[in-house]
C-alpha positions as CSV (number, residue, x, y, z in Angstrom):
1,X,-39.3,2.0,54.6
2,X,-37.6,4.7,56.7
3,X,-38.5,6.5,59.8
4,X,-40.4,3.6,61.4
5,X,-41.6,5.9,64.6
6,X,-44.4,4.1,66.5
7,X,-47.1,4.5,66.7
8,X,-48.0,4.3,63.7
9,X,-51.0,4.8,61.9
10,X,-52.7,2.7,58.8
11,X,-55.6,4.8,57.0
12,X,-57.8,3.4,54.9
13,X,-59.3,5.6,51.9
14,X,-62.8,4.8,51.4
15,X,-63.8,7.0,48.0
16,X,-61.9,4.2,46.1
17,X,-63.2,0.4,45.2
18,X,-59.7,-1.4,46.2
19,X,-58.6,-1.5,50.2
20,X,-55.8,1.4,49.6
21,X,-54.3,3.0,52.5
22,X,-51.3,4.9,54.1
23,X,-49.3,4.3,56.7
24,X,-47.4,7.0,58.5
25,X,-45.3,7.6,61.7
26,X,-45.7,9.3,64.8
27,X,-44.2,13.0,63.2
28,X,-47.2,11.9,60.7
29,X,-45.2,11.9,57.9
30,X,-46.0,9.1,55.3
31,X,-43.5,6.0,55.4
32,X,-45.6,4.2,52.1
33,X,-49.0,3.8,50.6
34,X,-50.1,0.3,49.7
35,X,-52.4,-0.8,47.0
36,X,-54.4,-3.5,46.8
37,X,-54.6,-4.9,43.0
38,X,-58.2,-5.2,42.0
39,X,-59.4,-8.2,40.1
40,X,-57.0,-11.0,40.7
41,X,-57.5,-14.4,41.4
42,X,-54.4,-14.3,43.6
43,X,-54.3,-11.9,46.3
44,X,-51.4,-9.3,45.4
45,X,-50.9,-5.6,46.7
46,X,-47.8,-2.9,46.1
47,X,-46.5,-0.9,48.8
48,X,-45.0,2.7,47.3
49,X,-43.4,5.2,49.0
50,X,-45.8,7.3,49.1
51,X,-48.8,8.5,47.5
52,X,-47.6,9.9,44.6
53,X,-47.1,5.7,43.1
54,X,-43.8,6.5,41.8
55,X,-41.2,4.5,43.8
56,X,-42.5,0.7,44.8
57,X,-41.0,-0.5,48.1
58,X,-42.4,-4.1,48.2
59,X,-45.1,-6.2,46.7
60,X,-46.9,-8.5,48.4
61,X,-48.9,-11.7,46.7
62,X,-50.1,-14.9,47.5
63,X,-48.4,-18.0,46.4
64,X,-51.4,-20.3,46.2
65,X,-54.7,-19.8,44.1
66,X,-57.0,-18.9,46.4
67,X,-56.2,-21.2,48.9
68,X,-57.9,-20.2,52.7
69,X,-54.5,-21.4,54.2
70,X,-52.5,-19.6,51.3
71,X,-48.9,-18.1,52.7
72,X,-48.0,-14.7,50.7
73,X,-44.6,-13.8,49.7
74,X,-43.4,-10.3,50.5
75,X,-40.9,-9.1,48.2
76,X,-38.5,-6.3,47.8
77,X,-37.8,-3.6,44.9
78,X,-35.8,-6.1,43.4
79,X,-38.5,-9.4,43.1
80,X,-35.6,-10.5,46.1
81,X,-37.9,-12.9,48.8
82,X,-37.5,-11.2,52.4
83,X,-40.3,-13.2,54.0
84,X,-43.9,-14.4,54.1
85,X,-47.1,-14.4,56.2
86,X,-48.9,-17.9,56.4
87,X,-52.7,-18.0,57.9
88,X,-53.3,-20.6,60.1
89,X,-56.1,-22.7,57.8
90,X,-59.1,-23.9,59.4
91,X,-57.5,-22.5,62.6
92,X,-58.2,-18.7,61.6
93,X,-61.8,-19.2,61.1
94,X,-62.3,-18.7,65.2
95,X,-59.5,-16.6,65.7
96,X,-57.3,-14.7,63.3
97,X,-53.8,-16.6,63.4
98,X,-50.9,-15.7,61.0
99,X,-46.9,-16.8,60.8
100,X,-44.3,-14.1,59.8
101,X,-42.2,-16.4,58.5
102,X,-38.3,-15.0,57.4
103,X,-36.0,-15.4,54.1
104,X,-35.1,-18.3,55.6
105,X,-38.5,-20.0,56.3
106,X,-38.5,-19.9,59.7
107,X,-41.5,-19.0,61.5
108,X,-40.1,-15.5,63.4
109,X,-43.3,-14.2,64.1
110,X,-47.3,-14.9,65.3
111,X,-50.0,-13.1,64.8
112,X,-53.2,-13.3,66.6
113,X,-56.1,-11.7,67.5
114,X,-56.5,-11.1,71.6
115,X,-60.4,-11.6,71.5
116,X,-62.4,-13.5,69.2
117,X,-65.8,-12.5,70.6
118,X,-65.1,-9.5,69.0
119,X,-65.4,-11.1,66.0
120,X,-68.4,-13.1,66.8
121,X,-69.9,-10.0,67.9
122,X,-69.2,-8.1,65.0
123,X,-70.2,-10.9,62.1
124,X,-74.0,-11.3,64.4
125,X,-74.3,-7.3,64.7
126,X,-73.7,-7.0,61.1
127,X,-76.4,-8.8,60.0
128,X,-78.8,-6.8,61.5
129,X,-80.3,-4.1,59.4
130,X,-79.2,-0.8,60.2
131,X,-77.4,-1.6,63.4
132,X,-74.9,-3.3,61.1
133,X,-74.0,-0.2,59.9
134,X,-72.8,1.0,63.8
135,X,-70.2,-2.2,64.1
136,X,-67.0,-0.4,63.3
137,X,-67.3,1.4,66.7
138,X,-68.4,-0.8,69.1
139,X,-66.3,-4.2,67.7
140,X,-62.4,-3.3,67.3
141,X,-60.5,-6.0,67.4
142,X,-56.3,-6.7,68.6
143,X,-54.4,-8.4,67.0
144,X,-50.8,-9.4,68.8
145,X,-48.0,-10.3,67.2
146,X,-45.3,-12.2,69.5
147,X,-41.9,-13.3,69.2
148,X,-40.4,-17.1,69.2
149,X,-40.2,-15.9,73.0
150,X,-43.5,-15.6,73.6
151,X,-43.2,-11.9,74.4
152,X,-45.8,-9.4,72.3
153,X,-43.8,-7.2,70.6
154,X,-46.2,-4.9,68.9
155,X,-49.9,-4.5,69.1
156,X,-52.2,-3.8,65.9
157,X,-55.7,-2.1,66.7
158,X,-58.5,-1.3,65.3
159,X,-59.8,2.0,66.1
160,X,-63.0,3.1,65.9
161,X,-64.9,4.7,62.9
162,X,-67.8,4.1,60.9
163,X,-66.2,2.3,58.3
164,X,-63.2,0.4,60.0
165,X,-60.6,3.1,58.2
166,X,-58.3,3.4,61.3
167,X,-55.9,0.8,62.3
168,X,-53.1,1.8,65.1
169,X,-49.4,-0.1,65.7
170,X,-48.1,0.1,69.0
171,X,-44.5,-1.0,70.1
172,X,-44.7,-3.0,73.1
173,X,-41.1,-3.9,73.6
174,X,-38.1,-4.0,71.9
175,X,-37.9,-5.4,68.0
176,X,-34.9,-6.5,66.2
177,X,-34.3,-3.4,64.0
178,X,-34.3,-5.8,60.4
179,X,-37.2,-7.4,61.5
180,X,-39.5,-4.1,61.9
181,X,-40.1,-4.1,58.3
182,X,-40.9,-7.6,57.7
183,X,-43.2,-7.2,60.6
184,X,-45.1,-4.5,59.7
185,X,-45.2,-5.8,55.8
186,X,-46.9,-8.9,56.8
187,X,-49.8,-6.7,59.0
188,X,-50.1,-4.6,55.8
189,X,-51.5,-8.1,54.5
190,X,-53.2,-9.2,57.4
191,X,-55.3,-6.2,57.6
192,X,-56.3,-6.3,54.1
193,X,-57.4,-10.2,54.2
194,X,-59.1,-9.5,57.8
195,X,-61.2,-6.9,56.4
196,X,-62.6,-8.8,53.5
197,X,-63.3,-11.4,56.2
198,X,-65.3,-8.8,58.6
């Protein structure tokens, strides 16, 4: 992916059945368009270029069947392993929690989500006939991701819209410039597993 300009922006299309969306810089130009393969009993999405589909960037799958603690392996042009992102198991269903794990695996990365009362929040209002339908602008949830130091590095929100389409990534201090990629790779994930979660 070139041109990784923060903010950047992840928009989801809802006229289709799978989770596709595109992410794109702060110029607003389009730095790929990931799609999420429908029907599988392993999770598994391609990030193009752009949405034209012609050039793949990175595919993304699971590793596991259908494990809820599954790790999914984020792979280059060239089937070449760059990294992973491993939920947390039973530790996610309070609060999101994710590794970004490198080539290497070595955890590099966490993910978590600032406030899980959001989520609470969000899974009790959404039960509720038509107020349900009102959730994706009053519960948007942050997730963090932080280096080995502790420090947050980027910030992923949720912005609000009627049908949780809008997601936002915000550099918070400085990345190491091969890591930005792998980062952002492993939210493209996240998102797409959070969502199904609600």
């Amino acid at each position: 992916m070139n041109n990784i300009e923060y903010p950047i922006k992840f928009s989801f299309k809802v006229t289709t059945l799978s989770n596709d969306f595109t992410a794109k810089n702060a110029s607003g130009q389009t730095i790929a368009y990931v799609k999420q393969k429908m029907f599988k009993l392993k999770e598994a999405i391609t990030v193009y270029s752009d949405e034209s589909k012609t050039r793949i960037l990175y595919t993304i799958a699971a590793n596991q069947w259908l494990d809820f603690s599954a790790a999914y392996s984020i792979k280059d042009a060239n089937e070449k392993e760059i990294g992973k992102i491993a939920r947390k198991g039973w530790r996610s269903m309070w609060k999101a929690e994710y590794d970004i794990v490198n080539q290497n695996n070595e955890p590099q990365y966490k993910v978590q989500e600032a406030n899980a009362w959001v989520r609470v929040g969000d899974s009790l209002l959404g039960e509720i006939p038509v107020l349900g339908f009102f959730t994706g602008y009053l519960f948007n949830p942050t997730y963090n991701v932080t280096n080995r130091n502790g420090e947050i590095v980027v910030k992923l929100k949720k912005k609000p819209s009627l049908l949780g389409k809008e997601f936002e990534l915000e550099k918070t201090a400085n990345i190491d410039e091969d890591d930005k990629e792998l980062v952002m790779l492993g939210l493209m994930m996240m998102i797409l597993l959070e969502r199904r979660r609600g």
